[in-house]
C-alpha positions in Angstrom: 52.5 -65.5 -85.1 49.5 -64.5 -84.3 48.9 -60.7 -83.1 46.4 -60.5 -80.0 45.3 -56.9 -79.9 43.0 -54.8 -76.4 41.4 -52.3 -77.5 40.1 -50.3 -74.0 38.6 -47.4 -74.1 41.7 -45.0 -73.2 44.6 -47.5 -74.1 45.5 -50.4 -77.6 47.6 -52.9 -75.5 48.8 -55.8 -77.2 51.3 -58.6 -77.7 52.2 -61.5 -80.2 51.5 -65.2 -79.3 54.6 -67.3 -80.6 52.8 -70.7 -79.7 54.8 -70.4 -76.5 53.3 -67.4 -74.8 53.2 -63.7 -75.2 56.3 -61.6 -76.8 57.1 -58.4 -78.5 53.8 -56.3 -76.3 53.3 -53.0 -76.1 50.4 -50.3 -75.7 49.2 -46.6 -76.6 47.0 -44.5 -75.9 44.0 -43.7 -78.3 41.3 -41.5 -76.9 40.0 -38.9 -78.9 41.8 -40.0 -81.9 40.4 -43.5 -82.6 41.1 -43.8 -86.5 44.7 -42.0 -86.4 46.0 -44.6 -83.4 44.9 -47.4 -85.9 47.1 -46.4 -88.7 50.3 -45.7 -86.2 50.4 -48.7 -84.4 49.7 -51.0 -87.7 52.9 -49.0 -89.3 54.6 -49.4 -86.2 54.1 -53.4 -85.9 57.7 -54.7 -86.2 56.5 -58.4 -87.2 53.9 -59.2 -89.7 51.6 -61.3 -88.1 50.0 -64.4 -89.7 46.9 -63.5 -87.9 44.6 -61.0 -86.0 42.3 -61.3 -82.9 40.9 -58.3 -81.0 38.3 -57.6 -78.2 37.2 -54.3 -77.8 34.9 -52.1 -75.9 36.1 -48.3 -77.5 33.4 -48.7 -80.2 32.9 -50.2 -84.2 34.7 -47.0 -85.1 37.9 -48.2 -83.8 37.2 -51.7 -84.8 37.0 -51.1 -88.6 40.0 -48.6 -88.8 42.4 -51.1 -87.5 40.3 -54.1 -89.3 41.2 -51.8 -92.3 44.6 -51.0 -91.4 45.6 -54.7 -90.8 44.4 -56.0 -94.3 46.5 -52.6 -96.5 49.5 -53.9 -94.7 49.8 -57.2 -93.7 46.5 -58.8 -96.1 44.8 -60.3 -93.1 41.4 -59.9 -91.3 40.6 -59.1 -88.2 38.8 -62.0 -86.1 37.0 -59.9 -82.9 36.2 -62.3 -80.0 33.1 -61.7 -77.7 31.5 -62.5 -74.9 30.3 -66.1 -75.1 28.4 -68.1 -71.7 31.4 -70.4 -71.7 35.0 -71.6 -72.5 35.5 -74.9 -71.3 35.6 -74.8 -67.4 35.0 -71.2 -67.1 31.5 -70.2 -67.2 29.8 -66.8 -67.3 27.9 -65.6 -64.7 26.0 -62.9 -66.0 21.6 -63.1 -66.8 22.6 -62.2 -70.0 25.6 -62.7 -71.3 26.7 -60.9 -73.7 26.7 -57.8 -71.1 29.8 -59.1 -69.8 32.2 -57.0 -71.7 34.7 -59.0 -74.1 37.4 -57.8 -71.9 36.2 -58.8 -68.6 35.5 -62.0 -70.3 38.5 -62.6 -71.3 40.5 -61.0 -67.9 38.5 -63.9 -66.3 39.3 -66.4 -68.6 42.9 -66.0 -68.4 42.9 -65.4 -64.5 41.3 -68.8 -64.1 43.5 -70.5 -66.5 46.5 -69.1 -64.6 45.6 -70.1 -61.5 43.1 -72.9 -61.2 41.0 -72.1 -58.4 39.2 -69.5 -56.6 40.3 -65.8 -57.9 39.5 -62.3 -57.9 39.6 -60.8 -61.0 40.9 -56.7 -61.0 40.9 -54.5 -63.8 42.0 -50.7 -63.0 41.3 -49.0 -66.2 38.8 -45.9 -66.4 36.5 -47.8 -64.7 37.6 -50.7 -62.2 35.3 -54.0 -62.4 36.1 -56.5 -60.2 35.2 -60.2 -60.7 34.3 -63.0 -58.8 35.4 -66.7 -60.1 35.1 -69.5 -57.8 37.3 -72.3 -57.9 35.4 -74.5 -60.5 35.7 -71.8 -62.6 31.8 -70.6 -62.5 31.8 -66.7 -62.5 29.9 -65.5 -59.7 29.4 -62.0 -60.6 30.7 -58.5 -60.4 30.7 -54.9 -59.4 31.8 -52.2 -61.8 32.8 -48.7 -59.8 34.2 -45.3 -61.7 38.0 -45.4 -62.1 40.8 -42.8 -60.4 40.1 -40.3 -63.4 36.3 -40.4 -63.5 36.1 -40.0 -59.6 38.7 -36.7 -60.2 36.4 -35.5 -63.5 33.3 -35.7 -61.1 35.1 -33.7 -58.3 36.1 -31.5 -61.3 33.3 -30.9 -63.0 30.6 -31.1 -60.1 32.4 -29.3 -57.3 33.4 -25.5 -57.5 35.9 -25.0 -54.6 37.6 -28.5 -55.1 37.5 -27.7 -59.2 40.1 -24.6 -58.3 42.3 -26.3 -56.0 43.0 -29.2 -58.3 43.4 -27.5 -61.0 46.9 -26.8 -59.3 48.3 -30.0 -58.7 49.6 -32.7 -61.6 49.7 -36.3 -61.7 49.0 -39.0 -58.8 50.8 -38.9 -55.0 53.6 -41.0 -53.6 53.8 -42.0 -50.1 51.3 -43.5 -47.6 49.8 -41.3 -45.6 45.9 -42.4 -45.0 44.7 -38.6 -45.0 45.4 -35.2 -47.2 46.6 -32.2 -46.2 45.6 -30.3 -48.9 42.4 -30.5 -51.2 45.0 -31.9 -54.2 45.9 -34.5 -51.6 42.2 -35.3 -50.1 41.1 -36.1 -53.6 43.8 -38.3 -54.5 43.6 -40.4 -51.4 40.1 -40.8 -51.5 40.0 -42.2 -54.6 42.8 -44.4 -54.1 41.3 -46.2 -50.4 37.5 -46.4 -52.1 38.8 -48.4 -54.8 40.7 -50.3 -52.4 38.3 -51.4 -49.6 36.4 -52.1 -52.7 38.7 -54.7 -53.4 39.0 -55.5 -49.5 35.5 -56.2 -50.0 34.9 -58.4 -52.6 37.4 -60.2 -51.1 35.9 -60.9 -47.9 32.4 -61.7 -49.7 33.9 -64.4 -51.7 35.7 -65.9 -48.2 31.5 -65.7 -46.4 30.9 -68.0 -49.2 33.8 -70.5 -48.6 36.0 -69.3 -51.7 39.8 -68.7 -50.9 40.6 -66.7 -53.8 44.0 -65.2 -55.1 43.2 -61.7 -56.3 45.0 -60.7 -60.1 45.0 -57.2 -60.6 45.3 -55.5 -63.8 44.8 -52.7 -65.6 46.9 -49.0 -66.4 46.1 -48.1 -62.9 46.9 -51.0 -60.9 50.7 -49.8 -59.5 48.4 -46.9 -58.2 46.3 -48.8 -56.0 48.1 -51.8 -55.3 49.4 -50.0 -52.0 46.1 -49.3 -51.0 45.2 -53.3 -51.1 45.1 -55.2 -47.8 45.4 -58.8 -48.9 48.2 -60.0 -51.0 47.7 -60.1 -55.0 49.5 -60.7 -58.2 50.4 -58.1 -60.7 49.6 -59.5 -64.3 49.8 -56.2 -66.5 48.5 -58.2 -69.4 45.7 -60.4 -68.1 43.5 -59.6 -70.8 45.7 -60.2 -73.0 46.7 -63.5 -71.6 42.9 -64.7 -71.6 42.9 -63.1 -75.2 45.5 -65.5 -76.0 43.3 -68.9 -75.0 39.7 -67.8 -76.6 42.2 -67.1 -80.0 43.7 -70.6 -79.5 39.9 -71.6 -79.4 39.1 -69.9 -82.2 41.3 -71.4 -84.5 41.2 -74.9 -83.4 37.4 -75.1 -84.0 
C-alpha cells in the first residue's frame, strides 16, 4: 500500500491508499517539535507501506526527519510531490506556479476530481485559503486570510485590555448567537463570521462570473465554521489527502 502522508504546519494527517481508496488515516500534531513527531508516528504506523508520498509546507526540517525515519524502518524513500501548472484537466491558476502551496494544489486537485465541475475549495487550517476552480477544471485564483488562532494571537499579542480578558476563557464557543456578551465571546464570534462571509464571498464572486460551484471545506477547523457558512457545503476532512492520493497515482504511473 502506498502511505500518503500531510504534513501542515500544526498537524501530520495521513492515510494508506489500498488501490481502492483511503484506509487506516489518522493525524497529530507536531508544532514545535518537528523531528520528535517524525520518529512517533513512523513507530506508530501499523502497516508497512510499500511506498511513501508527502506534500508539505512545515519546512525541509520536517521533511528529512520523516524521509529518514521511513527508510530505518520500513527501507523506502520518501517521494514529496509539488506544485506543478497542471494535472490533466486541472490547471493552476497562479503567475507563477510554484507559489501555489503543494497542499492547496493538491486540495484542488482532489475537489475537482470529486466533483467534476465548478467548486470552491476550503481549507481551515492556521490560515484559511479558499480557492476558486471553475467547472473545466482551470483554477481561477485565491485569497489566503489568517486562521481562528492567528486572529486570537493578534488580539493577544496586540491588544492590552482584550489580552486580560481572554486569557480567562478556554477553547472555542457553542451556540449561535451572532454577538458576544463578553470580550471571550466577541473575539470568538468575530473570528468565526469574518471567515465565514469570507466564504459567502468567494462564493458569490464565482456565481457574477457564471460558475455554480459546490464549496468542499476542509481543514482542522472546519466543524468550527461550518455553522457560520450560508450556502450549503460538503465536509471532506481529508481533501488533501484525497488529491494527495491522484498526483501519487500520477507519479508512479509515469
Amino acid at each position: 500500500m502506498k502511505l500518503l502522508i500531510d504534513i501542515g504546519n500544526t498537524r501530520i494527517k495521513w492515510a494508506f491508499d489500498n488501490g481502492s481508496g483511503l484506509v487506516e488515516a489518522g493525524q497529530a500534531v507536531h508544532r514545535d517539535k518537528l523531528e520528535g513527531s517524525a520518529a512517533d508516528f513512523v513507530a506508530a504506523l501499523a502497516s508497512a507501506p510499500e511506498s511513501a508520498f508527502a506534500i508539505n509546507v512545515a519546512g525541509p526540517a520536517v521533511e528529512k526527519a520523516l524521509a529518514d525515519e521511513l527508510q530505518a524502518r520500513f527501507g523506502i524513500g520518501l517521494a514529496m510531490v509539488r506544485t506543478a501548472p497542471r494535472f490533466g484537466e486541472v490547471v493552476n491558476g497562479y503567475r507563477s506556479k510554484d507559489q501555489l502551496g503543494a497542499d492547496r494544489w493538491a486540495a484542488i486537485v482532489g475537489a475537482w476530481h470529486l466533483c467534476r465541475q465548478s467548486v470552491c475549495v476550503v481549507d481551515a487550517g492556521t490560515a484559511v485559503t479558499i480557492d476558486a476552480v471553475a467547472r473545466d477544471g482551470r483554477h481561477q485564483g485565491g485569497i489566503i486570510v489568517p486562521g481562528l488562532a492567528l486572529m486570537r494571537a493578534a488580539l493577544n499579542r496586540d491588544t492590552s485590555d482584550i489580552y486580560g480578558f481572554f486569557q480567562q476563557s478556554e477553547g472555542p464557543l457553542a451556540g449561535d448567537e451572532w454577538f458576544g456578551k463578553d470580550t471571550h465571546s466577541a473575539v470568538e464570534r468575530g473570528a468565526v463570521f469574518v471567515l465565514g462571509a469570507a466564504i459567502d464571498k468567494a462564493v458569490s464572486e464565482m456565481s457574477a462570473r457564471g460558475e455554480t460551484p459546490v464549496i468542499m471545506l476542509t481543514g482542522g477547523d472546519a466543524e468550527i465554521l461550518s455553522p457560520s457558512i450560508s450556502h450549503s457545503f460538503e465536509l471532506r476532512p481529508l481533501l488533501v489527502l484525497e488529491g494527495l492520493r491522484h498526483l501519487a497515482a500520477g507519479i508512479s504511473d509515469a
